[in-house]
Structures are given as C-alpha cells and as structure tokens.
N, C-alpha and C positions, 0 to 999 in steps of 0.2 A: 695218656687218656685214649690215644684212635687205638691203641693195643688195645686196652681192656672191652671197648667198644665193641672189637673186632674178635676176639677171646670169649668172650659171652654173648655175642650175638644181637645185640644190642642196635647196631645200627642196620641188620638184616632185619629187625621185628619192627623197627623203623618205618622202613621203607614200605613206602603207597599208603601208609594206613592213614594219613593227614593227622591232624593234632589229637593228641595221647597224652594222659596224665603220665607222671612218676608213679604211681601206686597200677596204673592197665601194663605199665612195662614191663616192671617188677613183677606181676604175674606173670604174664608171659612168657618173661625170662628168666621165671626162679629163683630172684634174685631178692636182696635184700631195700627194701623201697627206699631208706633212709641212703644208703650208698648210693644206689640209681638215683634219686634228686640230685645229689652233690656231682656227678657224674655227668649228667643232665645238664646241671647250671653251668657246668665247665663247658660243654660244648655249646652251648649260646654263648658263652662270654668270646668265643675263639672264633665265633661266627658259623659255627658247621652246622648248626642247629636255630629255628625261630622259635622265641616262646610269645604266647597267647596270655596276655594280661587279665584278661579278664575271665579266662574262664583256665588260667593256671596250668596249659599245655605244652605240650612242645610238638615240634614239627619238622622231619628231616627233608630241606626244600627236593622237588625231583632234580634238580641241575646237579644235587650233590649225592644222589643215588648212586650213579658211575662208577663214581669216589671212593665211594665208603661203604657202600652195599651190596653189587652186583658184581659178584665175584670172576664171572665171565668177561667184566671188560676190560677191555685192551688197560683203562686208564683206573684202573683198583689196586689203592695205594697200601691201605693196611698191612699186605706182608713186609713192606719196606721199609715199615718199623719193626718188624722182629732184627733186620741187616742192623739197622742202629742198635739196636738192643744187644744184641753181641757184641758189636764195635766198644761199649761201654764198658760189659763185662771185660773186654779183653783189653782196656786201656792201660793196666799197669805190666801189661806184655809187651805193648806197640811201644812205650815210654823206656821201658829197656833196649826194646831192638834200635831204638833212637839212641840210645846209649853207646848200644856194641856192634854196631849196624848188620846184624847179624837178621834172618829171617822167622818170618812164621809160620807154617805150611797152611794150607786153607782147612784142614782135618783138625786142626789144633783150637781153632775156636769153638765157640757153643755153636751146639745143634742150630738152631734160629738162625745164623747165618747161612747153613745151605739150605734148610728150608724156606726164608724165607725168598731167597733167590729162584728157587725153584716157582714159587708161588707168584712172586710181583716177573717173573720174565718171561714165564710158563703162558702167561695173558699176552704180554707186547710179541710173543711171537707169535700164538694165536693170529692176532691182529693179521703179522704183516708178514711173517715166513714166507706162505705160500701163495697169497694172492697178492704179492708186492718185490719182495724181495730173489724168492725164482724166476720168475719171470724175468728179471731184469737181467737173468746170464743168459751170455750168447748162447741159445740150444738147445740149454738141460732142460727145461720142462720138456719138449719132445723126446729126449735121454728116457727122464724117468717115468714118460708115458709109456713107451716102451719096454721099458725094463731095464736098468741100472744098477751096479755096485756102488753103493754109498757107504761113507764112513764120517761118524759124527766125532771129532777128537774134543773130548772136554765136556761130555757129553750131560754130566750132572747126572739130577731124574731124569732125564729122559724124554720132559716134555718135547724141544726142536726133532730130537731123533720121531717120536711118536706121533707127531704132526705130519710127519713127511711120508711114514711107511701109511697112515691113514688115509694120505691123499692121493700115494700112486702105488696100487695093489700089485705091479708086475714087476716093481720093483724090490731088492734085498738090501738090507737096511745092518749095520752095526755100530753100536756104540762104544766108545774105549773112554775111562775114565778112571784115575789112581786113587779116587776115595771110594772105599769097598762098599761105607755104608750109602753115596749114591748109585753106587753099579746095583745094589739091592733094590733100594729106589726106585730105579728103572725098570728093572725086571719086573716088579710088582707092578710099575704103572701098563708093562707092555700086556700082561696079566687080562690086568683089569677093563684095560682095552679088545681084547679077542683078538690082539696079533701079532703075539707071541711064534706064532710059527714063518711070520716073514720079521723078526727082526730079532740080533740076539746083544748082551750087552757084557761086556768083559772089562776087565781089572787092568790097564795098559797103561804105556807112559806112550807121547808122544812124540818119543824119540825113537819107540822100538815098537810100536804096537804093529800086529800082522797080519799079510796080506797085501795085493799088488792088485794090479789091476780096476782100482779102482776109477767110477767115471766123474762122481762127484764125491769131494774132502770137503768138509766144514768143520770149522772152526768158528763159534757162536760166544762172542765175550768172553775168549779163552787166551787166545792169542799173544795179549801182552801179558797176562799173570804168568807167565810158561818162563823159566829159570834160562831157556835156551829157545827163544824163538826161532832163530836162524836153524839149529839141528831139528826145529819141529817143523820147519817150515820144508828144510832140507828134504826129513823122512817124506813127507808129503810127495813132494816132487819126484821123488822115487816110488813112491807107489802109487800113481796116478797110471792109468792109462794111458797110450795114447792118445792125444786130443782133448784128454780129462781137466776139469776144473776145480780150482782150489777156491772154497768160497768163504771167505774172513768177513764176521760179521762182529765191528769193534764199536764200542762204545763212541758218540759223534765227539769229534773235537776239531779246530783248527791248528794248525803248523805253531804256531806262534800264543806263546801265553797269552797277548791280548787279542787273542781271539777266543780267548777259552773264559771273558770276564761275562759273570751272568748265572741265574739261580742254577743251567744242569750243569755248566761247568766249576759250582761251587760243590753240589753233592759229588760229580764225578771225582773232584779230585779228592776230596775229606774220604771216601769210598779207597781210593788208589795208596793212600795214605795209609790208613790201617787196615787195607787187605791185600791189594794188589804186587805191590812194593815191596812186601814182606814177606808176599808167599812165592815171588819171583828169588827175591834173593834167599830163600830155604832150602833151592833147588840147585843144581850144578849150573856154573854161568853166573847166574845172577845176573843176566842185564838191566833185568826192573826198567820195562820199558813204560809200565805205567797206562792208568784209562784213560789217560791224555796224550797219547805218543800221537796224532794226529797223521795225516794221511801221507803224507812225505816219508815219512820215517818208516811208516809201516809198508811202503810200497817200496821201500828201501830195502827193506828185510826179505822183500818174494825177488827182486832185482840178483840178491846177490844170490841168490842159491840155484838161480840159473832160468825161472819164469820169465821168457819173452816176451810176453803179453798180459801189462798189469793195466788194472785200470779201478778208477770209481765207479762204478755201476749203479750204486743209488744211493743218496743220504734222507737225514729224516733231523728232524730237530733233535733225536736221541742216539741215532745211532748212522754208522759207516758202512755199507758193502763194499768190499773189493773183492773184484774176481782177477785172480791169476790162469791162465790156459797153459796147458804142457802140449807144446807141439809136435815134441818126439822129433 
C-alpha cells in the first residue's frame, strides 16, 4: 500500500491540504475513486491516515508528512519499499543460494533494488554526509576546502559522490562502481546537477580501480557487500596519499548479536540476508562480512592491511563512521 501511495502520488497530494474526500483525491490524482477509497481505508486502518466521520474525509496528520511525503527528508521511507519489493521478487533466488551457498551479484536483482537504495540513502546522506559525518575526520573538511583527490568506491547514483563535489568546488571528485547501469545513473545525476566538469564516474572494481594519490577514499554502505574487503580495503591503502583518509561508512551495528536485538537491527539483518551475504559471496573471497559485521571486525579489516590509525569517529542510531589515516 505505502508503494502505491508513493507511485501515484497520493500521499504528496495529501500532504498540507487537511481533510479531502476519496472522490477531491481521485481527481487530483487521475486516479480511479472506487480504488482510492479502498486504498484510503487501508491507510487509516494502519494508522498513517485520520478519517473524518462525519463529514467522510481523510487527513494525512503533518507528523507523518516527513514520512510519506516530503521527499527531501532525511526520514522518507517510501523508496524502502521498492528494497522489499525486489527482496520478494528475488526470494526463490535467495532460497536456492541457501541451498548451494553459492551468491547473487547486486546487478542480478530487479531494478527497484538499486533504485530504491539510491532514493531512501540519497536522503539520510543528505541529512548527515556533510554537515555531520566530514566533519567528524581529523582535517578533511580543511582538505577539501582547499582542494582534494576524492574517490567514492561503491559509489552507486552518485547521490554521496554528488553531495560532496556540490559542497566543495576546489575540489575533484570520482566515482568507481561495477554496475554500469549505476555508473549511467551517476553521470546523469552529475548532468543534472551542473557539475559534471568537477566530477567524473567510471565502471571499477574495488580491488583495481585507478589512480593514487588520493586525500580522501570512501566507502558509503559498500564495505561489507565487497566479495574481498581486506584486498578493497588493501587497494585503498595503496592509493591514498600521504596522510590521506579512508572513510567507511557501514550500516550501525554492535560487536555481539545481542547487541544487534531491535526493529534496525531486525531490517538490517533480513536486508544482509537477501542482499548483502549473496552478493559478497558472488564475488571472489566471498567473506560475506554482512550489514551486521559491527565495528571490531570491521576495524579489524583496516588493522590488517597495515592503517595505523583506526578509530570510530561517529555513530548514529543507523549508521557507523570509521576513519582509517595513512601515515606513510
């Protein structure tokens, strides 16, 4: 139902207008009145919706605007059911590779899964990339005031890459990711942005993608789905500059499963399950560290490949920063 909602526009024609028949919706939204009631009724029965007894309305309250309307905020949940809705389509895939424990690349599922990733992550970094999570490394906003070689490994659309070249203009920006149809993604979103000439997005694997000297590497929820984190963690290390920072931004988890009991680390893992796990082991290695690998492990993984300086730099109820430093 928040799919269709969200698909026809429904809960944006919603929103601000106070209480609205089924039949003022249905105009609106072009849509069929008889369907819009029943669609209607489902969202007051789920509570996302109030209806108006007496004069037979409905009303999307503003607390759940955020939610279900307001496509800019950090907290707009909508595209995070297109993620379930692939997960579904792809169940008697994930039910095999349970089978054969064999993997499934991330290209392999329905489109809706890297869209809607793009869409529900494209927001929370919004939010917090730039005015939360840079900041919190020793330096680099001064770096990339300045002018710095950044490289975004994993990079999807483009949103994380596109946020950063928007925010510091004297710095060059590249993105490296092995599903073509989001390396297209990106380019179109840098397009659409007007800045396409400070940033460019290429076809890579994270074990070979080219180029040295770079001042800041990120890795944005890529991290653990990566078949060989240790040789992506590795290449890193090797093409960091001098003094350069490796910055790993993983989905939040604690060390220990029962740290991980509770509604994010119920989606996180059902998510790790039928995407992560299987597109880690489709890749060479296969560690499948998983969107639960919590912060020991993964501080584990910059320890051995020879980063002297790891640390937590900032959590959030969703997510991990760890910055690694190469001190040359």
């Amino acid at each position: 139902m928040v799919r269709i909602g969200y698909k026809l526009g429904l809960y944006k024609t919603l929103a601000g207008q106070g209480p609205i028949s089924s039949y003022e919706l249905a105009a609106r939204t072009r849509c069929d009145e008889r369907y819009v009631r029943e669609w209607l009724n489902s969202q007051v029965a789920g509570g996302y919706l109030d209806y108006h007894d007496e004069s037979e309305t409905y009303e999307l309250p503003a607390e759940h605007v955020p939610v279900l309307a307001d496509e800019a905020s950090p907290i707009f949940l909508p595209p995070a059911f297109e993620v379930s809705a692939s997960m579904w389509s792809g169940v008697e895939r994930t039910i095999e590779a349970f089978r054969t424990g064999a993997g499934v690349p991330w290209g392999d599922h329905d489109q809706g899964l890297y869209c809607g990733v793009a869409s529900f992550y494209g927001n929370a970094y919004r939010a917090s990339l730039v005015p939360e999570w840079l900041p919190a490394l020793d330096g680099v906003v001064d770096k990339l005031e300045r002018g710095a070689r950044v490289a975004d490994v994993g990079c999807g659309h483009g949103h994380s890459t596109v946020l950063m070249v928007e925010a510091f203009e004297r710095s060059r920006f590249v993105g490296f990711d092995t599903h073509e149809a989001s390396v297209a993604a990106a380019r179109a979103e840098a397009d659409d942005a007007g800045i396409a000439d400070r940033v460019s997005f290429e076809q890579a694997d994270a074990r070979s993608y080219p180029g040295t000297g770079y001042d800041l590497i990120c890795f944005f929820d890529a991290l653990h789905d990566l078949g060989d984190p240790v040789g992506a963690a590795r290449h890193a290390y090797e093409a960091l500059a001098e003094g350069g920072t490796l910055m790993v931004v993983e989905p939040y988890a604690g060390d220990a499963v029962s740290d991980n009991i509770g509604p994010v680390g119920r989606l996180y893992y059902a998510g790790s399950t039928a995407l992560c796990v299987p597109h880690s082991r489709s890749e060479d290695v296969g560690l499948a560290l998983g969107a639960q690998a919590g912060p020991a492990r993964l501080m584990g993984v910059l320890h051995e490949v020879g980063f002297d300086s790891v640390r937590l730099a900032y959590e959030s109820p969703f997510n991990l920063v760890l910055e690694a430093r190469h001190r040359g």
